[in-house]
Structures are given as C-alpha cells and as structure tokens.
C-alpha positions in Angstrom: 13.0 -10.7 -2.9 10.6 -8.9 -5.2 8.0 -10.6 -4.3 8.1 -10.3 -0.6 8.2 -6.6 -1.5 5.3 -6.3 -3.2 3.3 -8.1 0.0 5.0 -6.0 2.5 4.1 -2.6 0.9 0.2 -4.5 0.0 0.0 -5.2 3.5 1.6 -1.0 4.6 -1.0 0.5 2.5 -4.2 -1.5 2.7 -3.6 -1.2 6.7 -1.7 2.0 7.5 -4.1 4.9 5.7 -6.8 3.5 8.5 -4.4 3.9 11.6 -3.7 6.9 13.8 -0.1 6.8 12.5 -1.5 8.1 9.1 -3.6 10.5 11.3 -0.4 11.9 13.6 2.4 11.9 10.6 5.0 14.8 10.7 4.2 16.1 7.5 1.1 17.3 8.8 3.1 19.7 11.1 5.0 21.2 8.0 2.5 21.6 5.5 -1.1 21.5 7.6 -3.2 22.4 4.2 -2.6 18.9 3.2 -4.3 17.6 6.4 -8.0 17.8 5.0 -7.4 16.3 1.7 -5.5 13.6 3.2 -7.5 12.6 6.1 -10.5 12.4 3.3 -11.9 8.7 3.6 -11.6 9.2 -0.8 -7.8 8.7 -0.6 -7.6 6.8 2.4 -9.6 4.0 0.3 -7.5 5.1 -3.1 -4.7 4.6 -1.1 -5.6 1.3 0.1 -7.0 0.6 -3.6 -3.2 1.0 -4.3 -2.0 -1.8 -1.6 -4.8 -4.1 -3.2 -3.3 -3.8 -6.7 0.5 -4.2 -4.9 -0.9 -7.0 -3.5 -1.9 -8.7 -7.3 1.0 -8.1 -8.5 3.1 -9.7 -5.4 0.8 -12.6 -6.2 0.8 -12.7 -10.6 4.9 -12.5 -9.8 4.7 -15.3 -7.5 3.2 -17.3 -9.5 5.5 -17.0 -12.3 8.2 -17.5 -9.6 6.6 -21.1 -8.3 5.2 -22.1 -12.2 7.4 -25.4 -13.3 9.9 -24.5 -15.6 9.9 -26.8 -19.1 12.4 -28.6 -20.2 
C-alpha cells in the first residue's frame, strides 16, 4: 500500500506544479502574496524535484517488497 503511495504522490507532483490547477488554486484567493513565489518556474521544478525523489523511493521500497526472501 506504501508503495503505491509513493507512485501516486511521484506522479501528483512531477505533473501538477505544471498544470493550470496549480495556477487557479484557492489558496491564491486567501493569501495572494504567495502567488509570485509560487508561480516561480524555481519551485515549480523543486516541487517536481520532490515527486522525482517520491518516485525513488516508491521504487528502492518496491524492490525490497519483490526481492526473494532466504530461507
């Protein structure tokens, strides 16, 4: 279940910070000083930097999860 986790939230931020949904979020409405800093392309890509190493992990724990166990 972990594992499918860590590949769902890889694949939410390596995709989402690059999609108008980050662009439109409701935050944005309440606290509009953030917009600037987190519309930057910086932590749109740190963001994504963030799914890429969610995305190693998903994969190092699955393949502890698939390795043959010894007897």
């Amino acid at each position: 279940m972990a594992i499918l986790f860590c590949f769902e939230l890889a694949a939410f931020l390596v995709i989402v910070p690059w999609t108008e949904l980050w662009e439109n979020n409701l935050l944005f409405a309440y606290l509009p000083e953030l917009r600037g800093y987190l519309l930057h392309p910086f932590i749109r890509g740190g963001v994504a930097a963030l799914g890429c190493l969610n995305l190693l992990i998903g994969v190092s724990a699955a393949r502890r999860f698939f390795r043959p166990r010894r007897a």
